[in-house]
C-alpha positions in Angstrom: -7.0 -10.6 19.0 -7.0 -11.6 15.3 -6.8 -8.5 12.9 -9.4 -6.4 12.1 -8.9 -5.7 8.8 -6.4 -7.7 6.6 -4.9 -6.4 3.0 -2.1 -7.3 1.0 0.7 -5.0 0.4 3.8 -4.8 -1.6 6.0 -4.1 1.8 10.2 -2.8 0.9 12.7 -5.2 1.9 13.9 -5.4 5.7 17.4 -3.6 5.9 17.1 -1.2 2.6 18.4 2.1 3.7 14.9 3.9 1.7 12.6 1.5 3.4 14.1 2.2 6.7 14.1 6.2 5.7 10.9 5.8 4.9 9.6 4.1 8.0 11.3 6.6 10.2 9.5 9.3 7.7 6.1 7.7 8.6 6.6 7.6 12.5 5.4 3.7 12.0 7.6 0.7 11.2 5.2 -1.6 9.7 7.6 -4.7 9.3 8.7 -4.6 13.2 5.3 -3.6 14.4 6.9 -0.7 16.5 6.9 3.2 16.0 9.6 4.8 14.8 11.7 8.5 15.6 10.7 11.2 12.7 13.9 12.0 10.8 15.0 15.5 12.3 14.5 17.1 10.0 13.0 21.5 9.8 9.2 20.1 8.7 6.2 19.0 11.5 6.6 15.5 9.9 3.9 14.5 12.2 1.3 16.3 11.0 2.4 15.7 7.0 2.5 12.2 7.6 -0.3 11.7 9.8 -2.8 10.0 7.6 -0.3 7.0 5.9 1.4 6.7 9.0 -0.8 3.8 10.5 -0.9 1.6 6.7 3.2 2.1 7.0 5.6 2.2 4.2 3.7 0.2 1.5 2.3 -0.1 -1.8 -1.4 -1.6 -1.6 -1.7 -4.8 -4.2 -5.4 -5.6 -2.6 -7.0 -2.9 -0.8 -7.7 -3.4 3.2 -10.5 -6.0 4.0 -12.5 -7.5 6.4 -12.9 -10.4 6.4 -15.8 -12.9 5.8 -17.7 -14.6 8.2 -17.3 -18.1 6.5 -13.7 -17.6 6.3 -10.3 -17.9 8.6 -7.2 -16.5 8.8 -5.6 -19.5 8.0 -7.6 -20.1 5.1 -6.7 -16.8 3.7 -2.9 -17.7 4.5 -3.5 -21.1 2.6 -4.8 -19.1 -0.5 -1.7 -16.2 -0.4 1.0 -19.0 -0.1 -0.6 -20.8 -3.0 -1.0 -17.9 -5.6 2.6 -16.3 -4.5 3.4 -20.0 -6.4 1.8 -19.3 -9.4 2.5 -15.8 -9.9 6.2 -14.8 -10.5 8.5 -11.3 -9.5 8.1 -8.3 -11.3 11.1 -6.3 -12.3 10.5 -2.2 -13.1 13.3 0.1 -13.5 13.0 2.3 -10.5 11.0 4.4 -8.2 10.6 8.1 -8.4 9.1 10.8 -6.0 5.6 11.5 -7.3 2.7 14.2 -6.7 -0.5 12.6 -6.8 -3.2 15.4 -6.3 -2.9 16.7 -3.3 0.2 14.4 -1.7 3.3 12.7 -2.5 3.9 9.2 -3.1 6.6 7.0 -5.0 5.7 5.7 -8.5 7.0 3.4 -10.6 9.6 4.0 -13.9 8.9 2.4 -16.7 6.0 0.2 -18.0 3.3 -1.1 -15.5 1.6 -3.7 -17.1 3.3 -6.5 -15.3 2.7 -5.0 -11.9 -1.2 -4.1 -12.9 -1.7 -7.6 -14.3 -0.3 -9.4 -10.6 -2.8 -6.9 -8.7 -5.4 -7.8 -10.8 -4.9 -11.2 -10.1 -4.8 -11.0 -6.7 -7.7 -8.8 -5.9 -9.5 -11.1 -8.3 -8.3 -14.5 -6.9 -8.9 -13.5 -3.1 -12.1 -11.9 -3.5 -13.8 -14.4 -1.6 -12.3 -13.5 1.4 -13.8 -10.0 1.5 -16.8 -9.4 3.6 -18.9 -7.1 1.5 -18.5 -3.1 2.2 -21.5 -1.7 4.7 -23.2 1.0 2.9 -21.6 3.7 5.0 -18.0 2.6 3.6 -20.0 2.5 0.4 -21.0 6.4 0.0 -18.0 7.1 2.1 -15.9 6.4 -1.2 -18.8 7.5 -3.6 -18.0 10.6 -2.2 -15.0 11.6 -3.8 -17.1 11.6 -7.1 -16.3 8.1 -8.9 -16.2 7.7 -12.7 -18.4 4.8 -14.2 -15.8 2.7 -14.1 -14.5 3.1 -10.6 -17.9 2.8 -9.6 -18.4 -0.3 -10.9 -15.3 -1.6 -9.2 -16.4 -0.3 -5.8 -19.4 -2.4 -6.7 -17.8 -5.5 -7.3 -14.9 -5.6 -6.0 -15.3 -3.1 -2.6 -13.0 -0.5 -4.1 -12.9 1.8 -6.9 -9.0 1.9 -7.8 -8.5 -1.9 -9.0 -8.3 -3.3 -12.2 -8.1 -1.0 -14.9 -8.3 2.5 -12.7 -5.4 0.7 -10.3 -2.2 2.9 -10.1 0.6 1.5 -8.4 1.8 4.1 -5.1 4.0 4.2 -2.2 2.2 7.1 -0.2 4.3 9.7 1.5 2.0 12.8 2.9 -1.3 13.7 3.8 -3.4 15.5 1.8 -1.7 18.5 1.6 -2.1 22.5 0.7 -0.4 22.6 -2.9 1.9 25.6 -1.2 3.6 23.2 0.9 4.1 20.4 -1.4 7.0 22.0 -3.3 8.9 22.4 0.2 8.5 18.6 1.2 9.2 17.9 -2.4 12.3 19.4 -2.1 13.6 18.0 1.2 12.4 14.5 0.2 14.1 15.0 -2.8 17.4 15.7 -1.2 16.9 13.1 1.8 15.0 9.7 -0.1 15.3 9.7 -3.7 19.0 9.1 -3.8 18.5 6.0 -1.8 15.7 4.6 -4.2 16.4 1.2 -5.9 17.2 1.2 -9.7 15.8 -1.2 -10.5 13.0 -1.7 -8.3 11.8 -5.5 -7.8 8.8 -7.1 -6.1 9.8 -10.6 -5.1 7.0 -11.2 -2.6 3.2 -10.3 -1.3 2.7 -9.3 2.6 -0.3 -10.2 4.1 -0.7 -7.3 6.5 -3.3 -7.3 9.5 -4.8 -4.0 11.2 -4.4 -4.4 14.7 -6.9 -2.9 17.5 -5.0 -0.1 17.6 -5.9 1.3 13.9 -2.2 0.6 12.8 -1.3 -2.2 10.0 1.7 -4.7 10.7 3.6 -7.8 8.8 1.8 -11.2 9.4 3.8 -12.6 6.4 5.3 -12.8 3.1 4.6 -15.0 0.6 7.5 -15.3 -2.1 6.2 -15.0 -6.0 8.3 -18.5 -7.2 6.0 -19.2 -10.3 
């Protein structure tokens, strides 16, 4: 069955010892399409991870997407290949463990205009593939109280955190109580951050695909050569 949402991610390199930490973290290995063991570690990762687990390990570049009717996969797989061409890799300094609210993510070191600029682009260049949101989705995401702006994004572009209110994120946790973020903090910090990458590249886009089962996994990447 063809997915039934696509999006396109930043997804970590195949083999590095924090992407592979962090799928095991997640329960879900987004690049093999399988799940994977929780690190044994003294926390119920389970239930902390429970809400990024099906995206996997990922930063989003163009939010999740269905996709519409007058388009095709391979279409969409055309259009990826050929702005990956034109656009070229990004280099930041690193990646640090971040609270954002109520979880944890990774963030970026350093300036992030470059990596703001390629999202930008992308959202904006495969717009056309995006069905338009139903107006459940719609108030669904008004609910968390939008500013103008994000409004107007979720308008236009079927999300509110693009363009100018975008915020590059690897996501970690759940929504969490603020008493048990310090303890995850901690553990991560002892466990992940010393594996991060210094500095931290992104060399390609990943077309991702949620399958039937809720969960996202790798269709493709598409290497930025331009």
């Amino acid at each position: 069955m063809p997915p039934t949402r696509y999006a396109i991610y930043y997804a970590p390199p195949k083999g590095a010892r924090w992407a592979q930490f962090g799928a095991s973290w997640l329960g879900w290995d987004m690049l093999g399409g399988v799940e994977a063991a929780h690190p044994d570690l003294p926390l119920d990762i389970s239930a902390i991870t429970e809400t990024p687990r099906k995206y996997g390990l990922h930063g989003t570049i163009k939010p999740p997407f269905k996709l519409a009717a007058e388009q095709t996969e391979a279409e969409l797989r055309r259009a990826c290949e050929a702005l990956a061409g034109r656009l070229g890799p990004i280099r930041l300094d690193g990646l640090h463990l971040a609270r954002l609210g109520a979880f944890l993510a990774l963030r970026p070191d350093g300036a992030e205009e470059a990596i703001r600029a390629l999202a930008a682009t992308v959202v904006r260049t495969l717009d056309p593939f995006r069905a338009p949101a139903d107006p459940a989705e719609l108030e669904r995401r008004r609910a968390a109280n939008l500013t103008t702006e994000q409004e107007a994004n979720l308008v236009t572009w079927g999300y509110p955190y693009v363009m100018d209110a975008f915020r590059f994120h690897i996501t970690l946790t759940s929504r969490l109580p603020k008493r048990d973020l310090a303890e995850i903090e901690a553990i991560l910090g002892t466990h992940l951050v010393p594996l991060l990458p210094r500095p931290f590249h992104i060399t390609d886009l990943a077309l991702v695909g949620e399958a039937a089962d809720g969960r996202f996994h790798l269709l493709h990447r598409y290497t930025l050569s331009g």
